[in-house]
C-alpha positions as CSV (number, residue, x, y, z in Angstrom):
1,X,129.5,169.4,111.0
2,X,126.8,167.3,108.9
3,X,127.6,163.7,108.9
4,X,125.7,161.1,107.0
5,X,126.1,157.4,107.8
6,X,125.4,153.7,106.5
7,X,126.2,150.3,107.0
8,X,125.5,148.2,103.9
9,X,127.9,145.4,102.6
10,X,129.3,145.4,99.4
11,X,132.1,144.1,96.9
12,X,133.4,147.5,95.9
13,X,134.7,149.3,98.4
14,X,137.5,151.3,98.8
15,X,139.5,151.7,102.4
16,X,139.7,155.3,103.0
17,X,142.6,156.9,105.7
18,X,141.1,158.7,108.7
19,X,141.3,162.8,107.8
20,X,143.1,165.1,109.5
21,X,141.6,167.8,112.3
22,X,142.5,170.5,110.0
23,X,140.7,169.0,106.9
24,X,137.7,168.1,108.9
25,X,137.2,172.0,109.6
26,X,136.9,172.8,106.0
27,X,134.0,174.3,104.5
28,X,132.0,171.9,102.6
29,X,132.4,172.3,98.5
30,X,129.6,173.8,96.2
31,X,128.9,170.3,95.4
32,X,128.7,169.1,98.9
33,X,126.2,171.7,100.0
34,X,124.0,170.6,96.7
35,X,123.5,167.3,98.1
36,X,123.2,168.4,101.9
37,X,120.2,170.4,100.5
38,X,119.1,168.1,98.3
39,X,118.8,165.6,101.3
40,X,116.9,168.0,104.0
41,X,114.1,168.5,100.5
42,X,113.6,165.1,99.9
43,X,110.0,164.1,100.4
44,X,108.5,161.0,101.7
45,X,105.5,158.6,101.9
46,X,103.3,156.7,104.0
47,X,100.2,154.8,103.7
48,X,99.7,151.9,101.2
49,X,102.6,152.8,98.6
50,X,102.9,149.9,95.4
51,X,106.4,148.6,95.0
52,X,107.8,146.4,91.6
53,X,105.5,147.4,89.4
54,X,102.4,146.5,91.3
55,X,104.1,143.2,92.2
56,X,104.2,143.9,96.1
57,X,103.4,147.0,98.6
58,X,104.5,148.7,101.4
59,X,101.9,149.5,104.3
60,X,103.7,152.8,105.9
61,X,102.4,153.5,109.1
62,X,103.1,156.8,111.1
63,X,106.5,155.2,112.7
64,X,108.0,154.9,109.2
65,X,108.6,156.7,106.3
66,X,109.1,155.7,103.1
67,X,111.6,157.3,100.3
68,X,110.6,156.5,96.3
69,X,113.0,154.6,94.2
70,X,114.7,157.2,93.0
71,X,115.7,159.7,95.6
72,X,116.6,156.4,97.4
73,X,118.9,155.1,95.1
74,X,120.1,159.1,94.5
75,X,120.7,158.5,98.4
76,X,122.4,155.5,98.0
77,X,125.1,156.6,95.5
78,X,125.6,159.8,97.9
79,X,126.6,157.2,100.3
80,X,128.9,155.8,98.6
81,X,127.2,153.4,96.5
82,X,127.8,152.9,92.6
83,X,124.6,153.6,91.0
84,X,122.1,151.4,91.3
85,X,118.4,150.5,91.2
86,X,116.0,150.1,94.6
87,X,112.0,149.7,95.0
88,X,112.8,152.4,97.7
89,X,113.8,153.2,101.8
90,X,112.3,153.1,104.5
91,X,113.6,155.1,107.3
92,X,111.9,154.9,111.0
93,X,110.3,158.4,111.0
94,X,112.5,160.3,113.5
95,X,115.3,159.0,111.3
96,X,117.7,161.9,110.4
97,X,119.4,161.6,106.8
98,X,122.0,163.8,107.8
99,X,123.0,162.2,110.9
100,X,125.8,159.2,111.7
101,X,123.1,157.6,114.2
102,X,120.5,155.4,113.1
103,X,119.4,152.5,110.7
104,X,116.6,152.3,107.4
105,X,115.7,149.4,105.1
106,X,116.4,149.1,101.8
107,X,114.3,147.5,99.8
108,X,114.7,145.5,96.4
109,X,113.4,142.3,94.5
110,X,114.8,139.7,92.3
111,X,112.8,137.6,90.7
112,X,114.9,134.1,90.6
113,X,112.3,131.8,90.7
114,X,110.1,130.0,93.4
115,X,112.0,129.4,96.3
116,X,110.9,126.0,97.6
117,X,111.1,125.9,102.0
118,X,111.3,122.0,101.8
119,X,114.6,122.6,103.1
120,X,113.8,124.8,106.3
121,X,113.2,122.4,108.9
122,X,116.4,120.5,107.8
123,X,118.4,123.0,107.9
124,X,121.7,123.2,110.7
125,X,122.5,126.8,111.1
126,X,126.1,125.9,112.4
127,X,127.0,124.1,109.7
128,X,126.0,126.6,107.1
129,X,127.3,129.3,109.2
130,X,131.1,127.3,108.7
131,X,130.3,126.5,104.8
132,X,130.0,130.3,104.4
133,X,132.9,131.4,106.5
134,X,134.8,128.8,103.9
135,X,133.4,130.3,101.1
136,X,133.7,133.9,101.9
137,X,137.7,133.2,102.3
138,X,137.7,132.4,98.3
139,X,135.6,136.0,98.0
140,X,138.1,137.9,99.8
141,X,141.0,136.1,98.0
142,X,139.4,138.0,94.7
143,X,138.7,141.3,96.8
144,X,142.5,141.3,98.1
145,X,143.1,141.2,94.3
146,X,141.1,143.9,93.5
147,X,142.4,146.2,96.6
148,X,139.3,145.9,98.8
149,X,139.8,144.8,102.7
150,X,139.0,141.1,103.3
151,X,135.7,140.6,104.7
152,X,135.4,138.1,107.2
153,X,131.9,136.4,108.9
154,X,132.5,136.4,112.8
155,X,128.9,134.5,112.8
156,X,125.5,134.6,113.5
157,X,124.1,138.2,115.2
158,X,120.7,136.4,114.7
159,X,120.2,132.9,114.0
160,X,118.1,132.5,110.8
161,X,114.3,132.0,111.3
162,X,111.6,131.0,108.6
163,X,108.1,131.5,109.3
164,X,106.6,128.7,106.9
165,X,103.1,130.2,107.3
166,X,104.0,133.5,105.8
167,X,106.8,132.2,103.8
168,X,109.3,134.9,105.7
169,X,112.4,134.6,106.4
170,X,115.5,136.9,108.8
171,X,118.8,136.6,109.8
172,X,122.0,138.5,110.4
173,X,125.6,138.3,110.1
174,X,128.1,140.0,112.1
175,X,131.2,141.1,110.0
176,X,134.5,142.1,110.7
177,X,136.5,144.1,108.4
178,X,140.3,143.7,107.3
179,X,141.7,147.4,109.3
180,X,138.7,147.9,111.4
181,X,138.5,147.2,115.0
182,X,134.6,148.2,115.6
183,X,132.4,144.9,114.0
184,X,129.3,145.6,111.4
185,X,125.8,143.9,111.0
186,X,124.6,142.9,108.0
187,X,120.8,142.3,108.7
188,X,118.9,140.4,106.0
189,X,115.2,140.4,105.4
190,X,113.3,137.7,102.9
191,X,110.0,137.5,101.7
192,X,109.1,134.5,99.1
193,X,107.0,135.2,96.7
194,X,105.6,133.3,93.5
195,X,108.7,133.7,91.3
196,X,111.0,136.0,93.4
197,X,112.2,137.2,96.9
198,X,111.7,140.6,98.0
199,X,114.8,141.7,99.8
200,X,114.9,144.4,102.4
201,X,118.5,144.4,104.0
202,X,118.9,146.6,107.0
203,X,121.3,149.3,106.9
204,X,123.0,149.6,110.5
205,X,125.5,149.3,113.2
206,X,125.9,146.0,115.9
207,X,124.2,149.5,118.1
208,X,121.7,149.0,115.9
209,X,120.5,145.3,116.5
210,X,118.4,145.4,119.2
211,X,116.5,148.3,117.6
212,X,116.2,146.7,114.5
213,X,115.3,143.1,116.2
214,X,112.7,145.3,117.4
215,X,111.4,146.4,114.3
216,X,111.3,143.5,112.1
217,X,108.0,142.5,113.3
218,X,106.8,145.8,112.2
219,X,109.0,145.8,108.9
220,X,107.6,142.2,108.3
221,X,103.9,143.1,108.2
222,X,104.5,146.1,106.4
223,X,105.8,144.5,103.1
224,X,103.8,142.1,101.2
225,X,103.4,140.4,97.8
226,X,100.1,141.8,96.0
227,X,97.2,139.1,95.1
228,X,98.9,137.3,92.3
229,X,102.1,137.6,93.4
230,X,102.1,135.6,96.7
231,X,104.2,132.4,97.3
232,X,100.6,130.6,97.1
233,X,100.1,131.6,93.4
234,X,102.9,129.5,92.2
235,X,101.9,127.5,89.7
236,X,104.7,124.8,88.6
237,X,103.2,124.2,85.6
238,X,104.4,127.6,84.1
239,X,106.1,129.2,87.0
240,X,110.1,129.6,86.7
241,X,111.4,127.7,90.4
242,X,115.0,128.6,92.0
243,X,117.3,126.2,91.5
244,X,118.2,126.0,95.7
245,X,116.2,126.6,98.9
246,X,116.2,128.3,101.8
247,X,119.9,127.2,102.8
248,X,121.4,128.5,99.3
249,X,119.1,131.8,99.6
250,X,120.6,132.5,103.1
251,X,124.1,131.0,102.0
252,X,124.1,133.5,99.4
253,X,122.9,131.5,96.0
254,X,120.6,135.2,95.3
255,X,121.9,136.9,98.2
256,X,125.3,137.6,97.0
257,X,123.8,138.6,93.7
258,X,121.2,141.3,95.9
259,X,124.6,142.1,97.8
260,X,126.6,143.5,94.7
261,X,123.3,144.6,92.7
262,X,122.5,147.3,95.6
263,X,125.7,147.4,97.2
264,X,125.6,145.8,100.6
265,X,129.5,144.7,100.6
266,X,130.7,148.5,100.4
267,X,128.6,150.9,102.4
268,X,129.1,148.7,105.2
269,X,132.8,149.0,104.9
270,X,132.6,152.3,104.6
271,X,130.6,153.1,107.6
272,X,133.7,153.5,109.5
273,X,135.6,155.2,107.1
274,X,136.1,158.8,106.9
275,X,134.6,160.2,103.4
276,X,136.8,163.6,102.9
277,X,136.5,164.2,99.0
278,X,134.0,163.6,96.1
279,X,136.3,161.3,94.1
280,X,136.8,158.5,91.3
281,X,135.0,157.0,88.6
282,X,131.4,156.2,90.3
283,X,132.6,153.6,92.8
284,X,132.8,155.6,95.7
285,X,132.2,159.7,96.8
286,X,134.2,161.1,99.5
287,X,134.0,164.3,101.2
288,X,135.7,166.3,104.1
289,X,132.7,167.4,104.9
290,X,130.7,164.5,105.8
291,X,133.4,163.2,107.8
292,X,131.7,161.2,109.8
293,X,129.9,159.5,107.6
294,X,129.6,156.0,107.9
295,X,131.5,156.2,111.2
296,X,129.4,154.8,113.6
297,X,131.0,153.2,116.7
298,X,129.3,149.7,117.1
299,X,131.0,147.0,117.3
300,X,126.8,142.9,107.8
């Protein structure tokens, strides 16, 4: 059996019931084996690849591999997400598309303004951490409405840390989900720029933390503004500037706009569920066959 996984975090998500052994032995649909081919064709990237129209790069080295806009957000909606737009994946380059194990990067960038770091040093981590937990109950209060599962922050998997020099910033969340008993991660990657952030939100399981923590280094000097672009170019003069800093871009103030644009608040839900049947209106696919995907035990 092929399973597929992910562990994004997103508003629309739909609670799916465990499938039955005699359902998981069914043969996968016509349509099901298009997109299992479709993913073992896909093609991918490395080197120096431009990103946002020139406005930032990607420097792929041989440990990565990196999947164009398209297939990735293709990808993305196989997994669940409703359709989308990405400036691409990038998957370690053992990564197997068609496996439950394993993380990859997604990539995006909005372009809110400058993002002034006055704020960083200032900042207490706690006290954000228990503003958000208060805010996300209000969130879920609109989700329960909707039928999605309450999505509540447990706390910090990794403390937030701003490097003021290269004007980059990480953290993650650990979530836990209304119905689930394994946790999720929600890894977030920021890089300021002259009018925007570019996002790149890791897509994995609390199994996949260390291996990530690992890798951010890595991921971090791989993705960079282009000359023009860089958070030193900002010219206030006739430069658009966020209206919040560091604390509302960790707090959500963009973030929660990324989350819904790409769909962060579903996939990750979803990782545990069991997708047994294309279905419904673009908001989520399901199938038997991939039964395990999304179900990764690990503890967004």
């Amino acid at each position: 059996m092929i399973s597929m996984r992910s562990s994004f975090l997103l508003p629309l998500v739909l609670s799916l019931a465990p499938i039955s052994p005699c359902l998981a032995q069914e043969k996968p649909s016509e349509a099901e084996s298009k997109e299992v081919t479709w993913v073992k064709s896909l093609k991918f990237e490395h080197g120096e690849v431009p990103i946002g129209d020139g406005i930032a790069k990607v420097n792929v080295p041989a440990t990565f591999k990196y999947l164009n806009p398209a297939d990735s957000s293709k990808y993305l909606t196989i997994l669940g997400n409703p359709p989308s737009t990405v400036l691409g994946i990038l998957f370690p380059e053992t990564s197997d598309l068609l496996s439950d194990n394993g993380w990859f990067v997604v990539l995006d960038y909005e372009k809110e303004g400058h993002v002034k770091d006055d704020d960083a040093s200032k900042i207490d981590y706690s006290e954000l951490l228990d503003t958000m937990k208060k805010d996300s109950e209000e969130i879920n209060k609109a989700r329960k409405t909707q039928g999605y599962p309450a999505v509540n922050i447990v706390g910090w998997a990794t403390s937030p840390r701003y490097d003021s020099g290269t004007h980059k910033l990480y953290w993650a969340k650990e979530l836990a989900f209304d119905g689930e008993a394994a946790h999720t991660l929600n890894y977030n990657i920021r890089m300021l720029g002259r009018e925007g952030v570019l996002v790149a939100n890791a897509v994995g399981s609390m199994q996949d933390l260390s291996a990530i923590e690992t890798a951010t280094p890595e991921i971090l000097s791989m993705v960079d503004f282009t000359n023009g672009n860089r958070y030193a170019d900002y010219n206030a003069k006739t430069d658009h500037t966020a209206e919040y800093g560091i604390a509302g871009l960790i707090a959500g103030a963009a973030g929660l706009k990324v989350a819904a644009k790409i769909g962060i608040f579903a996939l990750i839900a979803k990782k545990f569920a069991v997708l047994w049947k294309f279905l419904l209106v673009g908001l989520l696919v399901a199938s038997r066959f991939f039964k395990k995907l999304f179900r990764r035990k690990e503890a967004v």
